[in-house]
C-alpha positions as CSV (number, residue, x, y, z in Angstrom):
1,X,-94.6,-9.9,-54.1
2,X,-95.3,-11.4,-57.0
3,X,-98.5,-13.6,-58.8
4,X,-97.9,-17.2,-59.4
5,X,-100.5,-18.1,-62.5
6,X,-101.2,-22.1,-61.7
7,X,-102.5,-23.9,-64.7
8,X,-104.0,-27.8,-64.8
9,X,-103.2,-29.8,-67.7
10,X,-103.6,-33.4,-68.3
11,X,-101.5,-35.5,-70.6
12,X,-104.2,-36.3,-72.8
13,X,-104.4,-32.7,-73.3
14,X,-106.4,-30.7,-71.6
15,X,-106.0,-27.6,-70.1
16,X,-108.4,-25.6,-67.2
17,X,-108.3,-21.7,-66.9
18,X,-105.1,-20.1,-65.4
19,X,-105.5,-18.6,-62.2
20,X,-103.2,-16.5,-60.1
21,X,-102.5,-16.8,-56.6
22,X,-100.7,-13.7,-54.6
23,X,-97.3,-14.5,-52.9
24,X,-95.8,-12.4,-50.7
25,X,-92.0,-14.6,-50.6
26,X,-89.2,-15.0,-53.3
27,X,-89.2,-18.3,-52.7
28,X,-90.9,-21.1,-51.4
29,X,-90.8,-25.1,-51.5
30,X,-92.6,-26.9,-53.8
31,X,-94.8,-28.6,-50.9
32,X,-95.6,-25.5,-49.6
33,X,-96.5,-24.1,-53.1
34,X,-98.9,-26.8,-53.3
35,X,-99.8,-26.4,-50.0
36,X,-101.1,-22.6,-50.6
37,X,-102.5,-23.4,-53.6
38,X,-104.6,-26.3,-52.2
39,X,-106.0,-23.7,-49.1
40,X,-107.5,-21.0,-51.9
41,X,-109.4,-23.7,-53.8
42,X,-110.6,-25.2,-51.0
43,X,-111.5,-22.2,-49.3
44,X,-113.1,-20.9,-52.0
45,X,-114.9,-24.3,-52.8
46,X,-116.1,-23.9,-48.5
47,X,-117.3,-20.0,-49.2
48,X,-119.1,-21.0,-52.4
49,X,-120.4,-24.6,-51.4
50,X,-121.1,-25.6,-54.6
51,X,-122.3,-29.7,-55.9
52,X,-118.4,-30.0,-57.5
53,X,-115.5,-29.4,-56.5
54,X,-112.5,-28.8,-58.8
55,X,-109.0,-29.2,-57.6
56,X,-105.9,-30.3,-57.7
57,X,-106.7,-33.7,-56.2
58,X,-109.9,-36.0,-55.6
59,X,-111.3,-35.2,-52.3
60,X,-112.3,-38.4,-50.2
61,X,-115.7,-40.0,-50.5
62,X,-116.5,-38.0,-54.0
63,X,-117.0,-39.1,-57.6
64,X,-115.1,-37.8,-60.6
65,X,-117.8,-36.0,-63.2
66,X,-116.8,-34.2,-66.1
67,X,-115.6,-31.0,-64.4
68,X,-114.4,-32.2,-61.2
69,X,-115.3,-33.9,-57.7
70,X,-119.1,-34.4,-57.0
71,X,-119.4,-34.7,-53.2
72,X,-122.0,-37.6,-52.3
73,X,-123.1,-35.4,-49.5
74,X,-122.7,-32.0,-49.0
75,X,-120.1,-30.7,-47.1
76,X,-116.9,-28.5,-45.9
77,X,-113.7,-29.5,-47.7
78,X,-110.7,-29.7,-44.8
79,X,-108.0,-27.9,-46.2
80,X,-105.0,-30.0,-44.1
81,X,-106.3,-33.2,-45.1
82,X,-106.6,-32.2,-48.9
83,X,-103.7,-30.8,-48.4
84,X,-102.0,-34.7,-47.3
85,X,-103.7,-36.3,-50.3
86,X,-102.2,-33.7,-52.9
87,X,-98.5,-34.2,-51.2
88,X,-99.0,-38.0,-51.5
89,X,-100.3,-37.6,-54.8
90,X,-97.1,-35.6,-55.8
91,X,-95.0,-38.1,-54.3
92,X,-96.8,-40.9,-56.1
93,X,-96.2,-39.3,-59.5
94,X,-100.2,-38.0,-59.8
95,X,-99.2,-35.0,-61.0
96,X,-96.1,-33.7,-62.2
97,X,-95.4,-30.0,-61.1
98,X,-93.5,-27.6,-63.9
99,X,-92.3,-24.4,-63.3
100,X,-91.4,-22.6,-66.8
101,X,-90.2,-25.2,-68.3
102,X,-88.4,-27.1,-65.3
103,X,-90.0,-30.1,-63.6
104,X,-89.5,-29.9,-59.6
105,X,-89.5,-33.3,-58.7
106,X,-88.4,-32.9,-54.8
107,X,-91.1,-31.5,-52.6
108,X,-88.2,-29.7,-50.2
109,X,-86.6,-27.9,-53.6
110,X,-86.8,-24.6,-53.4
111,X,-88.6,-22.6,-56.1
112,X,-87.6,-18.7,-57.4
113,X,-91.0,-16.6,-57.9
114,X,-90.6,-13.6,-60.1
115,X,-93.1,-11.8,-61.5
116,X,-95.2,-13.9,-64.1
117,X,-93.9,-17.3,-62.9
118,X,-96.4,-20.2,-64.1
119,X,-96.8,-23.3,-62.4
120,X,-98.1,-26.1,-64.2
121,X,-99.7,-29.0,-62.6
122,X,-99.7,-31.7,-64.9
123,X,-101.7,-34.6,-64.1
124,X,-100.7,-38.1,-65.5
125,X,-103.8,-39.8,-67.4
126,X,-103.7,-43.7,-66.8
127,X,-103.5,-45.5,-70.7
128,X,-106.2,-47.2,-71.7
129,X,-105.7,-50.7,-73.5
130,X,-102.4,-52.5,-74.1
């Protein structure tokens, strides 16, 4: 069993707080890695309730503020459909995930957990100007 620490980062440099998830397997794919790290936040997003939500990816019908996703209304996040948008996000070069200091590019590769293995999630920040 071993903690995976995920950690946000943008390219324009930012970085969020580390957080660790408990996994129970060796190894697991890189969708289902995002998968399981998609059901904590939402679930703890749905146990808290709060006005913003911050994860991975933009849930739908929400407005980006400075520390997140503000619903319009309030409301349960479902975790299979955030879930879907993170996956396409992945696929669509949103994010990049990087574990150590490997990027996994293929959502079916499989990925070694050891103890202390960091998962970076680093989201791609569109230019501005020319």
């Amino acid at each position: 069993m071993a903690i995976v620490t995920f950690v946000d980062e943008t390219t324009a440099g930012e970085r969020r707080a580390a957080w660790g998830l408990e996994i129970a397997e060796e190894r697991l794919t890189a969708r289902e890695l995002i998968r399981r790290r998609v059901f904590q936040e939402v679930a703890e997003f749905n146990a808290r309730t709060p006005e913003v939500f911050q994860g991975l990816v933009q849930p739908e019908d929400t407005e980006r503020v400075l520390n997140g996703y503000a619903l319009r209304t309030p409301r349960r996040i479902d975790p299979e459909a955030q879930t879907a948008l993170a996956l396409r996000a992945f696929a669509g070069n949103g994010f990049l995930v990087l574990v150590g200091d490997r990027q996994v590019t293929d959502p079916d590769e499989e990925i070694e957990l050891t103890l202390g293995t960091e998962v970076t999630f680093l989201k791609l920040v569109p230019l501005v100007g020319g």
